[in-house]
Each structure stands twice: as C-alpha cells, then as structure tokens.
C-alpha positions in Angstrom: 23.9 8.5 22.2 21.1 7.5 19.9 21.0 4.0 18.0 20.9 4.7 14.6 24.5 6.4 14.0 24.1 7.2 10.3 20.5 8.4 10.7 22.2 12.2 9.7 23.6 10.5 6.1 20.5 11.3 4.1 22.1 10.2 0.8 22.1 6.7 2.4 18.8 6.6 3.9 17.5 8.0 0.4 19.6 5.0 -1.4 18.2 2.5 0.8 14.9 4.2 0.4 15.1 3.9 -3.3 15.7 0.1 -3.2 12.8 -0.4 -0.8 10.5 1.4 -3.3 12.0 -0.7 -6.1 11.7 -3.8 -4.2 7.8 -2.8 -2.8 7.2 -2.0 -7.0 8.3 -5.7 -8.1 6.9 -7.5 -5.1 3.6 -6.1 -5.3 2.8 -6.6 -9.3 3.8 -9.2 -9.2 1.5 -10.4 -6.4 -1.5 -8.1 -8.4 -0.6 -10.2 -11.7 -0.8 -13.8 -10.0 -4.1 -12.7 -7.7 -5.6 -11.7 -11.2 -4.4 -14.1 -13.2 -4.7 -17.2 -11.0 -7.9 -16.9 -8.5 -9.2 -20.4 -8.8 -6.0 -21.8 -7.9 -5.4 -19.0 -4.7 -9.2 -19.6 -3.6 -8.5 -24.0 -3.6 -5.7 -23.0 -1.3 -8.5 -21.6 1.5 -11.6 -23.7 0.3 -11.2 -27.9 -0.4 -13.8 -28.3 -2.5 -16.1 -24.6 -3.3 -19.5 -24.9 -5.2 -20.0 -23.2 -8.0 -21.4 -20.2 -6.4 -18.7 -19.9 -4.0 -15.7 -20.2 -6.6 -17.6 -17.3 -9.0 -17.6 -14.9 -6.4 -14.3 -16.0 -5.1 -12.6 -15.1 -8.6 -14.7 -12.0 -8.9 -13.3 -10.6 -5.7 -9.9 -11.6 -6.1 -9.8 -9.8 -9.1 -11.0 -7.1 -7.7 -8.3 -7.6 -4.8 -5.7 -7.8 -6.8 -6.0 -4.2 -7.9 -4.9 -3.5 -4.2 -1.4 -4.7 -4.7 -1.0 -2.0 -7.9 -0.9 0.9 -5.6 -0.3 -0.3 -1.8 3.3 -0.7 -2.4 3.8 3.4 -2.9 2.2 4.4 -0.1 3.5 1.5 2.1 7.1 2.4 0.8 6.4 6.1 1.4 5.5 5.4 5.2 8.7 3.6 5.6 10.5 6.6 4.2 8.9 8.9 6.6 9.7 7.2 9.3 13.6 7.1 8.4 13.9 10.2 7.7 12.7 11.3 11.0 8.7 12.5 9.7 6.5 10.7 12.2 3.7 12.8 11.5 3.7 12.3 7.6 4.0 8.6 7.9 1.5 8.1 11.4 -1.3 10.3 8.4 -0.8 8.0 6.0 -1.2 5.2 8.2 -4.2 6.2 10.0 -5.7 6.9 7.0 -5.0 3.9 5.4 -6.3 1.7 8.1 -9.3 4.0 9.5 -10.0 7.0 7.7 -10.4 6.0 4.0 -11.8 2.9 4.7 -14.7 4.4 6.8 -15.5 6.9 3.9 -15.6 4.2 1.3 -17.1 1.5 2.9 -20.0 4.5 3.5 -20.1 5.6 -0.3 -19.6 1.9 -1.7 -22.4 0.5 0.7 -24.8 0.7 -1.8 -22.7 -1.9 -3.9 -22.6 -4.5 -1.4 -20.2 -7.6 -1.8 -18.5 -5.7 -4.3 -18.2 -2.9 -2.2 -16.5 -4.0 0.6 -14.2 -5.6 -2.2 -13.3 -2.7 -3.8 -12.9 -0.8 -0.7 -9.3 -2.4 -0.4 -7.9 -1.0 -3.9 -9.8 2.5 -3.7 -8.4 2.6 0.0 -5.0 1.6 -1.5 -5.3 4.5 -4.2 -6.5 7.2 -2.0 -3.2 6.8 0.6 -1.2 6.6 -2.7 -2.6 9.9 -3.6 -2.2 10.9 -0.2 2.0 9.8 -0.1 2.5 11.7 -3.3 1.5 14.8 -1.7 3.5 14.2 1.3 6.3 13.5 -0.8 6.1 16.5 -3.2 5.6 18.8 0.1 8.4 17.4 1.4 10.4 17.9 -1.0 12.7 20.1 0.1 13.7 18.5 3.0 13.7 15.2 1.3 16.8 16.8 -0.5 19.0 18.1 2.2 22.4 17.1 2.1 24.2 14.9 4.9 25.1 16.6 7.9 28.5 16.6 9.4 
C-alpha cells in the first residue's frame, strides 16, 4: 500500500501541475521586477550604511540577479512535475545540472568577466536548465499525456 493513493489520476497531478507552474510564473516576475526595479532599497536591507562603491556594485548585480527569477521558475516547476509524475531521472538531471553542472561550465567561460561573471552565472545557469526542462518536457510528451489508470 503506497502513500500517495491518487498518484495513477494523471489529469489531477497535471491540474495541480498546471497551477504550480502558474503560481512559480507570478511569484517569480514578480520577484525579477522588484530585484530590478528596487536594488537600493533590497541591498539597505543587508548593508546599514554602504559607500558609494559598495551600493554601485550592489545595484549592478542585483540587476543582473534579477534576471534569474525570469527563467528559474520553469525549470524549478518542471522538476516538481517530474517528480509527481513518477520521472526521477528527468527531474534528479535537471537538478544536478542546475546546481553543479551548468554552473561549473559558466563560471569557466565567464571567468574572464570577473564580478560580473560570477553574477551572471545565476541567470545563464537559470536559462540553460530552462532549456534543459523544455526538452524533457517535449520528450516526454507522450507519457505526459497518458490518461488515468483504473
């Protein structure tokens, strides 16, 4: 006897599924929007009083942060899917590399950037395992589909 009792009603996990993406969608713009469009405000929050220096590049690389939040929500939403649906493998890829695989690459190819680099590993990181979850998805597809099982 397994825990999850209506893990065979796919139309329900897929409904669910479908608000979670909806709900990672608003969440997340929103959060890129307020990173980008308040970064003075969200850097007094860690730092009393910055200098000068210290609040420039504190707005530069929030903005460049915020771009993170644009795309992380797909891939984040697709790994949750995975997992529901009973495709450990597709969601422990996108996982890995999200947390170890892209960022190694980038942080080698953006190390000539340096500050900015390491910022903008986050949102390139973010749109490489978006890339990555469309694939899965569209591979997927057809299983994605199946109907609920008796």
């Amino acid at each position: 006897m397994g825990f999850n009792w209506g893990a065979r009603r796919f139309s329900r996990v897929r409904a669910i599924e479908s608000c979670c993406f909806t709900a990672s969608a608003v969440v997340s713009l929103a959060s890129a929007a307020l990173t980008a469009l308040f970064p003075e405000l969200i850097t007094r929050l860690f730092v009393s009083d910055p200098a000068p220096g210290v609040m420039a590049m504190s707005v530069g690389a929030l903005r460049l942060f915020a771009l993170t939040y644009i795309t992380r929500w797909f891939s984040f939403a697709t790994q949750s899917y995975m997992l529901a649906v009973e495709m450990p493998l597709a969601a422990s890829l996108i996982s890995v590399s999200t947390a170890l695989v892209f960022p190694l690459l980038l942080l080698a190819a953006l190390y000539p950037l340096g500050l900015e680099g390491v910022w903008l590993n986050f949102p390139l990181t973010s749109l490489l395992a978006g890339a990555l979850a469309a694939a899965i998805l569209r591979r997927k597809r057809a299983a994605l589909s199946r109907p609920d099982e008796a």
